[in-house]
PASEBA-1860 file (N, C-alpha, C; in nm, 3 decimals):
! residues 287
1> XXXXXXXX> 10.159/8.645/8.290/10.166/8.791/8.287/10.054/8.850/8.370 ~ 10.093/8.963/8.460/10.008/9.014/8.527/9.856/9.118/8.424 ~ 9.772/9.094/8.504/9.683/9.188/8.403/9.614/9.296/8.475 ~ 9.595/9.380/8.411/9.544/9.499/8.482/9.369/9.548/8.408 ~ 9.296/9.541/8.492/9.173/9.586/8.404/9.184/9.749/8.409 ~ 9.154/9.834/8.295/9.185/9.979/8.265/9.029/9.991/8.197 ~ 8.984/10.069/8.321/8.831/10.129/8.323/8.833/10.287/8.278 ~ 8.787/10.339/8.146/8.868/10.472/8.128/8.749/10.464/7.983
9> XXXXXXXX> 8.758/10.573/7.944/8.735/10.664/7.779/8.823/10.602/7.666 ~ 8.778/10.574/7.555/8.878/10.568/7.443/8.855/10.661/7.352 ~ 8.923/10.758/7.331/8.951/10.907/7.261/9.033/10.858/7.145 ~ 8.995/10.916/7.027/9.017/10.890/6.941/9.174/10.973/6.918 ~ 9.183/11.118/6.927/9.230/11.223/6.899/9.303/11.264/7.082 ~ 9.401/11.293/7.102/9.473/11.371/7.244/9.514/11.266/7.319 ~ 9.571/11.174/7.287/9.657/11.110/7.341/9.653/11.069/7.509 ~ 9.529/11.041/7.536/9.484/11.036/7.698/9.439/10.933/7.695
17> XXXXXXXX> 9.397/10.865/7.869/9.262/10.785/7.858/9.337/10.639/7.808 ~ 9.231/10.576/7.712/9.298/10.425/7.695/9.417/10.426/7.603 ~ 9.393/10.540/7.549/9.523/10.506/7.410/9.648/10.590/7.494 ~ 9.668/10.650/7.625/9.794/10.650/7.694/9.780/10.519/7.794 ~ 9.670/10.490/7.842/9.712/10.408/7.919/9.797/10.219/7.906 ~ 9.728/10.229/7.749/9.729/10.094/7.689/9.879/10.068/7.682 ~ 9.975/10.153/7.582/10.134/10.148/7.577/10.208/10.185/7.670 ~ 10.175/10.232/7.780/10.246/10.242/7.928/10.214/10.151/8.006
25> XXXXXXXX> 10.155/10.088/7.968/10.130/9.964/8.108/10.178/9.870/8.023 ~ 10.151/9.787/7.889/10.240/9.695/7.821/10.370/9.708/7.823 ~ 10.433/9.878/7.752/10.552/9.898/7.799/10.617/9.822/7.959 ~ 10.541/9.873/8.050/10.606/9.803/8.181/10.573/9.636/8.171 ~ 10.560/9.586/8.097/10.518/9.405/8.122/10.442/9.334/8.187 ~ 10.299/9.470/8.145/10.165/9.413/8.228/10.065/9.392/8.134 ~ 9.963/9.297/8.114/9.865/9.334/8.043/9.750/9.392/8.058 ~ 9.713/9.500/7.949/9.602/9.576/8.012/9.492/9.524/7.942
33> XXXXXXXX> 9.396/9.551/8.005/9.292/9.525/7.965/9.182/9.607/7.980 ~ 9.151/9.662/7.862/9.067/9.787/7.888/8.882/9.731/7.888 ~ 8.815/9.857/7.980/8.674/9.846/7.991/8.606/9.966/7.942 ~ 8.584/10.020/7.814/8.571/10.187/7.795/8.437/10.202/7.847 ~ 8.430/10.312/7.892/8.327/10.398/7.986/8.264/10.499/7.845 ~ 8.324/10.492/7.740/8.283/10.578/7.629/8.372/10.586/7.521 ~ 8.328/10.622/7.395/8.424/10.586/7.293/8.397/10.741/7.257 ~ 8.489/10.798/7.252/8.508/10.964/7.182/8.591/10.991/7.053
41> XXXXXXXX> 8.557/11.087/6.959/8.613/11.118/6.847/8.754/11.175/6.922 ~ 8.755/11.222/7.007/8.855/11.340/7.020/8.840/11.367/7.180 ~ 8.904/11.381/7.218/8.910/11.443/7.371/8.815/11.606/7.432 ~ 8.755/11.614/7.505/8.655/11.699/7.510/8.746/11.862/7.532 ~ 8.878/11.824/7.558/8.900/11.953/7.520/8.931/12.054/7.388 ~ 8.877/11.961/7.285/8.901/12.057/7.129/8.755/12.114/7.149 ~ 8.671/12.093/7.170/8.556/12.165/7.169/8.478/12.104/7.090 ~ 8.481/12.052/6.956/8.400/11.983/6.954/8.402/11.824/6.940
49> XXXXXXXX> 8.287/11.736/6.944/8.406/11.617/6.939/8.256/11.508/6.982 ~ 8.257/11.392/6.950/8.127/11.286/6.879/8.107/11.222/7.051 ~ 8.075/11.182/7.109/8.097/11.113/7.219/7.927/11.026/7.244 ~ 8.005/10.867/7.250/7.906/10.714/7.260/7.926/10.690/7.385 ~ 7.813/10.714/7.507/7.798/10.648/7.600/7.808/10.487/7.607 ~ 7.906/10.420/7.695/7.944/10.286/7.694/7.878/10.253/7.838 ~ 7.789/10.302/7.938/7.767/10.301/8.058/7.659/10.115/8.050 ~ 7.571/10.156/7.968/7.501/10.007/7.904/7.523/9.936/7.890
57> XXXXXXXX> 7.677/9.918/7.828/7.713/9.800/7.759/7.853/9.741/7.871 ~ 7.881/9.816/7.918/7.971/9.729/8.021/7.928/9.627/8.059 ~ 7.823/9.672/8.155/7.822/9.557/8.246/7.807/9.395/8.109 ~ 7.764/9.452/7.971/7.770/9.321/7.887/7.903/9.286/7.901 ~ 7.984/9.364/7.879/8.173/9.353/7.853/8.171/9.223/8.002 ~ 8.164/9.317/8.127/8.187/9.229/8.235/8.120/9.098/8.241 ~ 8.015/9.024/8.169/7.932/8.936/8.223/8.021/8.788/8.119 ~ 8.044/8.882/8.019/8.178/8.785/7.910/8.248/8.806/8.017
65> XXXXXXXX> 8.338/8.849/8.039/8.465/8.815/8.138/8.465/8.736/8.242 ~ 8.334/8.748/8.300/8.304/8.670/8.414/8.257/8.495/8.390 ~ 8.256/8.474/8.233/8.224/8.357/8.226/8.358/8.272/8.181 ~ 8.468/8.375/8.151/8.608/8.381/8.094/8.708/8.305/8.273 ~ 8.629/8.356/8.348/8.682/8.368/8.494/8.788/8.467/8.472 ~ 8.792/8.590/8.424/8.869/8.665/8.486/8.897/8.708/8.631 ~ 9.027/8.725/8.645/9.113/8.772/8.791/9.178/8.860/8.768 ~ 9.168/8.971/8.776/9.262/9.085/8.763/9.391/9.128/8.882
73> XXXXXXXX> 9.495/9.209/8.818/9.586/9.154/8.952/9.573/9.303/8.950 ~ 9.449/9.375/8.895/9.475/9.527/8.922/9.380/9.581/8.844 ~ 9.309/9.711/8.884/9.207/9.801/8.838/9.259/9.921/8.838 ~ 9.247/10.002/8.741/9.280/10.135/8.740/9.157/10.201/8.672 ~ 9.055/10.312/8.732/8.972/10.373/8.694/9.055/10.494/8.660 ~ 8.989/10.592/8.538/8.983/10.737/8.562/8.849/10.799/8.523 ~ 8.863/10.898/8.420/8.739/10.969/8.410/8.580/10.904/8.388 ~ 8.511/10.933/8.437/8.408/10.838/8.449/8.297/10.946/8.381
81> XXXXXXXX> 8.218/10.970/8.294/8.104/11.060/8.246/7.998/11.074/8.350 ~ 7.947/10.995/8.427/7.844/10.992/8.545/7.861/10.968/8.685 ~ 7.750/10.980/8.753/7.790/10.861/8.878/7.703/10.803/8.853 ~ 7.612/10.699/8.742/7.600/10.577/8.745/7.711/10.476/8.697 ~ 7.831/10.535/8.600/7.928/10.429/8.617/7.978/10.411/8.728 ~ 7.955/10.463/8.837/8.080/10.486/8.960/7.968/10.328/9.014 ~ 7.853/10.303/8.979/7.759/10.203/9.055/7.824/10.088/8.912 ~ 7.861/10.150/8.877/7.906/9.945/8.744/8.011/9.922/8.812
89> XXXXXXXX> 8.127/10.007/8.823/8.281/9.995/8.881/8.253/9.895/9.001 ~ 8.172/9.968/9.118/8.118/9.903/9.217/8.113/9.726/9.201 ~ 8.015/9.712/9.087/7.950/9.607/9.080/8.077/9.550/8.994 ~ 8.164/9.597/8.976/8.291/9.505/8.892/8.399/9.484/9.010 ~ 8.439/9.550/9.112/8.473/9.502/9.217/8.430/9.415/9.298 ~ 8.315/9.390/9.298/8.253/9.314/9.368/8.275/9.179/9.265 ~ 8.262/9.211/9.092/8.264/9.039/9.076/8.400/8.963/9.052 ~ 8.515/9.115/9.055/8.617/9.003/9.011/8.741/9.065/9.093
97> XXXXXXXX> 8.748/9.102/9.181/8.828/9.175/9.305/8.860/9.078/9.422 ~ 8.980/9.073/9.447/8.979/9.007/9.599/9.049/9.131/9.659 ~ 9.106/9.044/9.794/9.178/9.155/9.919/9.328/9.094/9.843 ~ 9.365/9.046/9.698/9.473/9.106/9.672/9.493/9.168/9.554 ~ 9.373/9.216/9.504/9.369/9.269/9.379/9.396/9.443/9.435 ~ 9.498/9.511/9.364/9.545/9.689/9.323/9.505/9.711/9.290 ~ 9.386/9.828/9.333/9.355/9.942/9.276/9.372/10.070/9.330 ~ 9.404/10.109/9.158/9.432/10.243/9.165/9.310/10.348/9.185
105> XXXXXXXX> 9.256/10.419/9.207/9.127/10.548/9.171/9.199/10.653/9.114 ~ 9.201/10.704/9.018/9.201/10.839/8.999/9.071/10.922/8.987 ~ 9.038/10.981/9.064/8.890/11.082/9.091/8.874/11.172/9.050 ~ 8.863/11.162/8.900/8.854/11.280/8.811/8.736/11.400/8.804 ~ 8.772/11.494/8.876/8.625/11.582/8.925/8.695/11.703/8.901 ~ 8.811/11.760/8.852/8.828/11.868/8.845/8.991/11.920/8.850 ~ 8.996/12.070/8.883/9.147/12.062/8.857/9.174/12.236/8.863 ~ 9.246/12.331/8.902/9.295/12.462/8.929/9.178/12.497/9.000
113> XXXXXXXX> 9.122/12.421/9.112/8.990/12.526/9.167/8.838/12.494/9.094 ~ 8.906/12.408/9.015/8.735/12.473/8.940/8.666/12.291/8.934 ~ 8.566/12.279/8.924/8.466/12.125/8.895/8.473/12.131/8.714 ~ 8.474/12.003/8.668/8.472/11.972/8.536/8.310/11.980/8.536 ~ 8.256/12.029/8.375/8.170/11.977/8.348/8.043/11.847/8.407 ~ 8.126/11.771/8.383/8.064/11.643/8.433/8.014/11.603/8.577 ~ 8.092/11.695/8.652/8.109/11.691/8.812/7.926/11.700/8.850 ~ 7.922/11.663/8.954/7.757/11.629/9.046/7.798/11.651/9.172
121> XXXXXXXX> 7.718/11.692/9.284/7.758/11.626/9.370/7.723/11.442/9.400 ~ 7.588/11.411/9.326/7.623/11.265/9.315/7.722/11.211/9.302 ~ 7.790/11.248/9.186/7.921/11.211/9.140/8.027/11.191/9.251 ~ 8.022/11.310/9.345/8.116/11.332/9.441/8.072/11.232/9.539 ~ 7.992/11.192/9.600/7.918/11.113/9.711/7.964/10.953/9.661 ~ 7.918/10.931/9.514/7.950/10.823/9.481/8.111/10.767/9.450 ~ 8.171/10.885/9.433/8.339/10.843/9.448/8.380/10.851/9.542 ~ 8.330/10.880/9.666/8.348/10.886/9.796/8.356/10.779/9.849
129> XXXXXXXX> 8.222/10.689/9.809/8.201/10.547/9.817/8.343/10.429/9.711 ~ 8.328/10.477/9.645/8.418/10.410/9.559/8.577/10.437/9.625 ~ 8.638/10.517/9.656/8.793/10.547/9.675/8.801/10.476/9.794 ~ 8.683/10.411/9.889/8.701/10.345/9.987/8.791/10.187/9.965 ~ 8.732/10.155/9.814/8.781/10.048/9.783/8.917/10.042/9.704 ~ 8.992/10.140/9.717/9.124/10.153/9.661/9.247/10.116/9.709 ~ 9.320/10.068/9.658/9.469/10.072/9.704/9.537/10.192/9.740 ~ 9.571/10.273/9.608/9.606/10.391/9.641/9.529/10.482/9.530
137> XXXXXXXX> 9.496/10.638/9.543/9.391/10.739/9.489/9.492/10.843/9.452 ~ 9.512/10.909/9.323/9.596/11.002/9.249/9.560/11.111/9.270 ~ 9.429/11.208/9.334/9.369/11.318/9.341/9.498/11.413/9.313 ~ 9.426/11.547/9.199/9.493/11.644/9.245/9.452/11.723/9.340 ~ 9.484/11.846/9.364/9.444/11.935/9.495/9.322/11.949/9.493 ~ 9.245/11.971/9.403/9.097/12.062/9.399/9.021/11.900/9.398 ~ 9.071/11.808/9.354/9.014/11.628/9.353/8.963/11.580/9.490 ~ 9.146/11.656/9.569/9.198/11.625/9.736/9.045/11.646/9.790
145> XXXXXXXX> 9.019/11.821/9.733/8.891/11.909/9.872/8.808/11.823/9.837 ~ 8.791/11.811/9.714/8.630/11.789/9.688/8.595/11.669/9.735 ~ 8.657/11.550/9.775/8.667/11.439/9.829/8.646/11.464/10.017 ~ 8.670/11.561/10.053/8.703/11.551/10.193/8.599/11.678/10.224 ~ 8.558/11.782/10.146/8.484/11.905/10.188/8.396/11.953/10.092 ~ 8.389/11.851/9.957/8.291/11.931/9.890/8.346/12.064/9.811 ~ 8.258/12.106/9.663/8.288/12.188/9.632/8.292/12.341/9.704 ~ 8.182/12.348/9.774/8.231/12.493/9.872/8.316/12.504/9.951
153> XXXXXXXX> 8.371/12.409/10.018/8.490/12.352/10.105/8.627/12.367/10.015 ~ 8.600/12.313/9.876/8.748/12.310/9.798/8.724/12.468/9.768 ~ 8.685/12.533/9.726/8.695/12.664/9.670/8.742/12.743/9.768 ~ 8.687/12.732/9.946/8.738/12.831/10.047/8.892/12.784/10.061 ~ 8.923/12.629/10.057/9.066/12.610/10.092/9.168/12.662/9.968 ~ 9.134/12.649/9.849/9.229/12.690/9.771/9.229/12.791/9.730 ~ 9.139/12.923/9.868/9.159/13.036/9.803/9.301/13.081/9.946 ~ 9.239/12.965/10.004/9.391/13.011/10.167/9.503/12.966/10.107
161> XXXXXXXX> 9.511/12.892/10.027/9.632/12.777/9.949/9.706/12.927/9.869 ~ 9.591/12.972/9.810/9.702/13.065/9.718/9.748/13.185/9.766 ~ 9.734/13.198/9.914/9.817/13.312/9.955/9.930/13.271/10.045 ~ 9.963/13.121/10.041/10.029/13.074/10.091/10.184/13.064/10.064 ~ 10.294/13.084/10.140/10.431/13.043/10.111/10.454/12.908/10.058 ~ 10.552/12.892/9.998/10.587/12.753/9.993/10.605/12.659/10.083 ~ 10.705/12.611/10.212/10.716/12.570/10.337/10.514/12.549/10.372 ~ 10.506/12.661/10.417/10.374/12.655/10.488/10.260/12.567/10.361
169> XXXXXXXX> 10.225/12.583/10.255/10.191/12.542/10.135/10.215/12.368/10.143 ~ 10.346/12.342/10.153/10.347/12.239/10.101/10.284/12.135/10.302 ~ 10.363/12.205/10.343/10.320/12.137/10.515/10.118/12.104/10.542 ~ 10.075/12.222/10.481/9.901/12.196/10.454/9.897/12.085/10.367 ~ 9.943/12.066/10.224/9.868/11.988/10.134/9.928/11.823/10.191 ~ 10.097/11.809/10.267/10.098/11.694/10.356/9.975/11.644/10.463 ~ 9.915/11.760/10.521/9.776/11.730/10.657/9.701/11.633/10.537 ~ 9.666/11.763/10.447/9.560/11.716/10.377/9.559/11.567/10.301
177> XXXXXXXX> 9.658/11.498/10.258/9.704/11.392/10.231/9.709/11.255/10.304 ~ 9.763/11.303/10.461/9.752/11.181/10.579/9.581/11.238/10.640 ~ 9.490/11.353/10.589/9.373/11.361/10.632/9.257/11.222/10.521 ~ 9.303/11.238/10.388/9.213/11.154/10.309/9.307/11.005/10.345 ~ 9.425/10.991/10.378/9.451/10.839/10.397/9.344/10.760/10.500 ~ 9.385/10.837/10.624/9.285/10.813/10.730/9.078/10.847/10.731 ~ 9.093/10.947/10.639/8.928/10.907/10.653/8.899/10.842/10.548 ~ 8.942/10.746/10.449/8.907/10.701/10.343/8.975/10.521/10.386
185> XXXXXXXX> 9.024/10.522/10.478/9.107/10.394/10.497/9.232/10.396/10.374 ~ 9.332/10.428/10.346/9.363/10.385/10.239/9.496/10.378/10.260 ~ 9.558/10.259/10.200/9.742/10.226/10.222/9.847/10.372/10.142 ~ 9.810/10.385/10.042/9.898/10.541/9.974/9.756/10.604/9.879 ~ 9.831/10.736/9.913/9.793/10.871/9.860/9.891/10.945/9.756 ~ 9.847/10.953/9.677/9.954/11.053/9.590/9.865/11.145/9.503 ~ 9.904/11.272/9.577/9.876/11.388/9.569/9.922/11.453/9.401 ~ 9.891/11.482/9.312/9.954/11.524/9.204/9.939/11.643/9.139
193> XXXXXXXX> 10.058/11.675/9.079/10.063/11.814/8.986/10.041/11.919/9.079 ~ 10.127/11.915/9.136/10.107/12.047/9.262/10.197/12.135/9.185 ~ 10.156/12.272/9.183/10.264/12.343/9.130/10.310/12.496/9.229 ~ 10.454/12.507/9.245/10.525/12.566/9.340/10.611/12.639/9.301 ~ 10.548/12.824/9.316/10.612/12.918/9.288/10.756/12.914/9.389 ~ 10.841/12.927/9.355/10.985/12.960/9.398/11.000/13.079/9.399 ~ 11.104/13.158/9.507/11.144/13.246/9.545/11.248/13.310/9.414 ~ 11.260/13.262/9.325/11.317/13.303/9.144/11.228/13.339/9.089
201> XXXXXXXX> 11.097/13.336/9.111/10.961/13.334/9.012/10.964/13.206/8.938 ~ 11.024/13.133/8.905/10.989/12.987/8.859/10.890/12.907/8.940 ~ 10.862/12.768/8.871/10.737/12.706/8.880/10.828/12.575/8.862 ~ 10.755/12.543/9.022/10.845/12.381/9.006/10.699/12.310/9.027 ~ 10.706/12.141/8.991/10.569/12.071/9.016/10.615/11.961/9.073 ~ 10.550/11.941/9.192/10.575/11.850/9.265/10.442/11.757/9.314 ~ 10.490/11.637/9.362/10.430/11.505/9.374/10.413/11.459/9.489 ~ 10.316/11.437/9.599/10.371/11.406/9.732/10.261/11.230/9.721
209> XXXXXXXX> 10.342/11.185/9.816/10.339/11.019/9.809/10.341/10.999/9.991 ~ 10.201/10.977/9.978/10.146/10.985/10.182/10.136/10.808/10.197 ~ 10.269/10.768/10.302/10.220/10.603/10.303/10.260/10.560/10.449 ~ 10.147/10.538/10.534/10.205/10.510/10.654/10.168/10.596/10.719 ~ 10.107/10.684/10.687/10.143/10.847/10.743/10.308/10.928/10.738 ~ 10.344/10.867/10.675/10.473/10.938/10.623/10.465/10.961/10.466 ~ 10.517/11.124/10.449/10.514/11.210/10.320/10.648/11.243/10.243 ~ 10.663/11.218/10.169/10.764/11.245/10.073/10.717/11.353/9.961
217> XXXXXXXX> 10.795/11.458/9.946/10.741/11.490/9.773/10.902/11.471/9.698 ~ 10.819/11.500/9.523/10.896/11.482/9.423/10.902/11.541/9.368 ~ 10.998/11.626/9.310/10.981/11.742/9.245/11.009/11.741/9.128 ~ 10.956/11.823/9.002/11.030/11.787/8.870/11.056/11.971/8.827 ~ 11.093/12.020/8.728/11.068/12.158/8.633/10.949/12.150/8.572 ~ 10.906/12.312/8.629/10.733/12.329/8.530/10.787/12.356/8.384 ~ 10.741/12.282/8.276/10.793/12.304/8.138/10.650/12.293/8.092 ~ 10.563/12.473/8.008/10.440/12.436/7.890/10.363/12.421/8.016
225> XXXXXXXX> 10.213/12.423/7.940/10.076/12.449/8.003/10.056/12.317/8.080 ~ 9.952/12.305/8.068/9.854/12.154/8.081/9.838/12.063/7.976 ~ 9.914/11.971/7.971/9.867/11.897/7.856/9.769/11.790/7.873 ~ 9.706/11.726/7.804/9.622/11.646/7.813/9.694/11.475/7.807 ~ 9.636/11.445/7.878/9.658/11.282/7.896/9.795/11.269/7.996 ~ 9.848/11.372/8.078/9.942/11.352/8.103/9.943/11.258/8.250 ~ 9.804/11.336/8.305/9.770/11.267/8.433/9.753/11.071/8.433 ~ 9.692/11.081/8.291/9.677/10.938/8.259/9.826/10.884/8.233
233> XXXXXXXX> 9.881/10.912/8.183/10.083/10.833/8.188/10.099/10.840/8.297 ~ 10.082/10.932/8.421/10.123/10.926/8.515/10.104/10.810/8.570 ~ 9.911/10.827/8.625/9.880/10.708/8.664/9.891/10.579/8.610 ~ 9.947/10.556/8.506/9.917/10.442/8.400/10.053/10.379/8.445 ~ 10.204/10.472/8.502/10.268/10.418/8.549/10.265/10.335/8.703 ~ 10.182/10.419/8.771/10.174/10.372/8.880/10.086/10.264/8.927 ~ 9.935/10.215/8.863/9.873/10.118/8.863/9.989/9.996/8.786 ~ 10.064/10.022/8.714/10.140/9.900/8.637/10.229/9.829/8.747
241> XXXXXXXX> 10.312/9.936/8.830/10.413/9.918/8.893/10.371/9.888/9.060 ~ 10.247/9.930/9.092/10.179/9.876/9.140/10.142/9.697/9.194 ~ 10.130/9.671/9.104/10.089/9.514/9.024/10.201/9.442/9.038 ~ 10.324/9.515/8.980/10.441/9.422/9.024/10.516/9.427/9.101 ~ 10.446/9.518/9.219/10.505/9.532/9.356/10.619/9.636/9.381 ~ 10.655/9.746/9.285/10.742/9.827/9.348/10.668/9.889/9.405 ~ 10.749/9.990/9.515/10.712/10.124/9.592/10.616/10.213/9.536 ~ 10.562/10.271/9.574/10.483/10.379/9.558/10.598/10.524/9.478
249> XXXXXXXX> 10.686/10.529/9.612/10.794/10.599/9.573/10.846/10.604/9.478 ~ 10.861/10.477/9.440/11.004/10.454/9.316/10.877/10.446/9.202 ~ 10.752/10.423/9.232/10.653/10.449/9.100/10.632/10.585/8.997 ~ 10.645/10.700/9.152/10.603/10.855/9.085/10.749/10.821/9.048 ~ 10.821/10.807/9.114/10.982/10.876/9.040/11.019/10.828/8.895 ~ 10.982/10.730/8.892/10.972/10.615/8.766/10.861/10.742/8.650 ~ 10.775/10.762/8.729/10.673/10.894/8.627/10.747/11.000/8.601 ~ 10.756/11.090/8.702/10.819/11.180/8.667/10.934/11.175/8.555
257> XXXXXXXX> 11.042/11.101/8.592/11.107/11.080/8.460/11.063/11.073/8.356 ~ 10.978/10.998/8.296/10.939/10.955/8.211/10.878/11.062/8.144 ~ 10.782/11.122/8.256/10.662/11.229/8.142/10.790/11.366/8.125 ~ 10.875/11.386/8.209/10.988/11.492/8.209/11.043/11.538/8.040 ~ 11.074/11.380/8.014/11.104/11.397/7.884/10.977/11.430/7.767 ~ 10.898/11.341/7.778/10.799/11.347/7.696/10.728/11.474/7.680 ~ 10.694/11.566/7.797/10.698/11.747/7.805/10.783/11.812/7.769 ~ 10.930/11.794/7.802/10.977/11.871/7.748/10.980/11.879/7.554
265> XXXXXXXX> 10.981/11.758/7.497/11.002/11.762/7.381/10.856/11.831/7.302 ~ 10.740/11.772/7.395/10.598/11.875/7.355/10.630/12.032/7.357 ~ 10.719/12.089/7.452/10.715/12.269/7.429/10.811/12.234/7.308 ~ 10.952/12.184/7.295/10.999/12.207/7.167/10.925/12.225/7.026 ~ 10.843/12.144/7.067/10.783/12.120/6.916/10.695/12.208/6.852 ~ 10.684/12.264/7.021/10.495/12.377/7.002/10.394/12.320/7.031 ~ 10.359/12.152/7.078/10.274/12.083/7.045/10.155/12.159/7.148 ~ 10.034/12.165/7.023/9.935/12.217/7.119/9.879/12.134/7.224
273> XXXXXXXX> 9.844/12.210/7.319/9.822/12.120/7.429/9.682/12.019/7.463 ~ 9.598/12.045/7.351/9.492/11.958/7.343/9.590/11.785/7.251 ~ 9.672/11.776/7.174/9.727/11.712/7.129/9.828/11.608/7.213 ~ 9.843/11.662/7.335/9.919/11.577/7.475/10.044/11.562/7.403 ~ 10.157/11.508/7.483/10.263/11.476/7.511/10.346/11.371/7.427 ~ 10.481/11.359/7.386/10.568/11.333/7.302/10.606/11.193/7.367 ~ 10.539/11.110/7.415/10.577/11.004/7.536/10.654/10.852/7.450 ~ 10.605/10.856/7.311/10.659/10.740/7.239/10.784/10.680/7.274
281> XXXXXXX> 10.856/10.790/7.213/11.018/10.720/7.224/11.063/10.735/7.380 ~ 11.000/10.764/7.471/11.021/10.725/7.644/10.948/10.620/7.683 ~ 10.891/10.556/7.599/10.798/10.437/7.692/10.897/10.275/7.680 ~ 11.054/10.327/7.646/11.155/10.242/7.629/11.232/10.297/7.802 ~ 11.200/10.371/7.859/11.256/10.407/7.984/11.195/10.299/8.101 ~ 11.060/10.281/8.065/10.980/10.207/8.169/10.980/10.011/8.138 ~ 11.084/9.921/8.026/11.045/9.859/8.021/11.097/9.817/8.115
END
């Protein structure tokens, strides 16, 4: 069985992080294997919530593994609390990575325009360094700038973004996509959670998938806010599927489906959106 090392938060509470990533990647017939970056009561968006720095104790986690001879046939990072984990990740590529080990990056720095909390520009410099070593990188738009221009750079572009048409809109965030393939070296890009006012006033969200220098997007229905952990199912599908060699393509599409349902049944329910997504009885779609 293929294994995937899953470098991420374990949240007790919101359904993100290791406890989405863990049953979406088994679901697909991979094993994960998680490295927590921090153990949390609850996801930092309830407001309040206990949070154990794990930055120390990794590299103990890794030095067992390394006497285990682990080989991973795949890495998937996401939210990282510092940029001194972004220097452990480093040093875990380096001990158990070859030129055929997948990795995924997701470069969790932010999201509608704005920097998370946690964000540095260290932070930014040091994932800069890090996404070099990726397979393929999940950024959303404001992830995209801050990777390629920095936070004053992302704030001027996504204030041109929002006076933008659709056509013209989506033709920029394609540049911007074959712009981070090529200055980052990297085989695919997938651009995520783009969301696209329509000429109805509806809100469609779409996915673009840069490989080759050729762009595809994917489109799904905007259904409900932001939920939490959703970005993590996403990616959790695509580092899996990854690993066992499908497309990039047929990976988001394989997502999209999947989280489609699992959102929609979250607005039925009311589910608040710190509580994430209804994904259980869909993680029988991905075996």
């Amino acid at each position: 069985m293929k294994k995937i090392a899953v470098i991420h938060d374990l949240s007790g509470m919101g359904k993100c992080s290791l406890t989405a990533a863990i049953p979406v990647i088994s679901a697909m017939g991979v094993q994960a294997c998680p490295l927590p970056t921090a153990i949390l009561s609850n996801q930092t968006g309830y407001g309040s919530y206990f949070w154990d720095d794990y930055t120390d104790r990794m590299e103990q986690i890794m030095d067992e593994w390394k006497k285990m001879g682990f080989r991973p046939d795949g890495v998937y990072t996401g939210f990282l609390g510092d940029a001194r984990q972004v220097d452990v990740i480093l040093k875990f590529v380096d001990m158990f990575c070859t030129e055929l080990t997948h990795i995924l990056i997701d470069p969790v720095m932010g999201d509608q325009g704005r920097v998370y909390k946690t964000y540095s520009k260290e932070l930014c410099e040091k994932m800069r360094t890090l996404v070099r070593h990726a397979t393929v990188i999940t950024p959303n738009i404001t992830e995209a700038l801050l990777l390629l221009y920095g936070e004053q750079g992302m704030k001027e572009r996504m204030e041109l973004f929002s006076s933008m048409k659709e056509e013209q809109l989506l033709g920029e965030i394609e540049e911007l996509g074959r712009r981070l393939a090529y200055h980052f070296g990297l085989e695919s890009i997938v651009i995520t959670g783009v969301d696209i006012l329509c000429s109805d006033s509806s809100v469609k969200m779409g996915n673009l998938v840069v490989e080759k220098n050729e762009a595809a997007w994917y489109f799904s229905v905007k259904e409900g806010g932001s939920y939490s952990g959703t970005g993590d199912l996403f990616a959790s599908v695509l580092s899996a599927g990854m690993v066992k060699g499908i497309s990039m393509k047929e990976c988001v599409q394989k997502a999209i489906s999947f989280l489609s349902g699992a959102i929609h049944d979250a607005v039925l329910e009311g589910t608040d959106r710190n509580d994430g997504v209804c994904f259980e009885k869909y993680l029988k779609m991905l075996a």
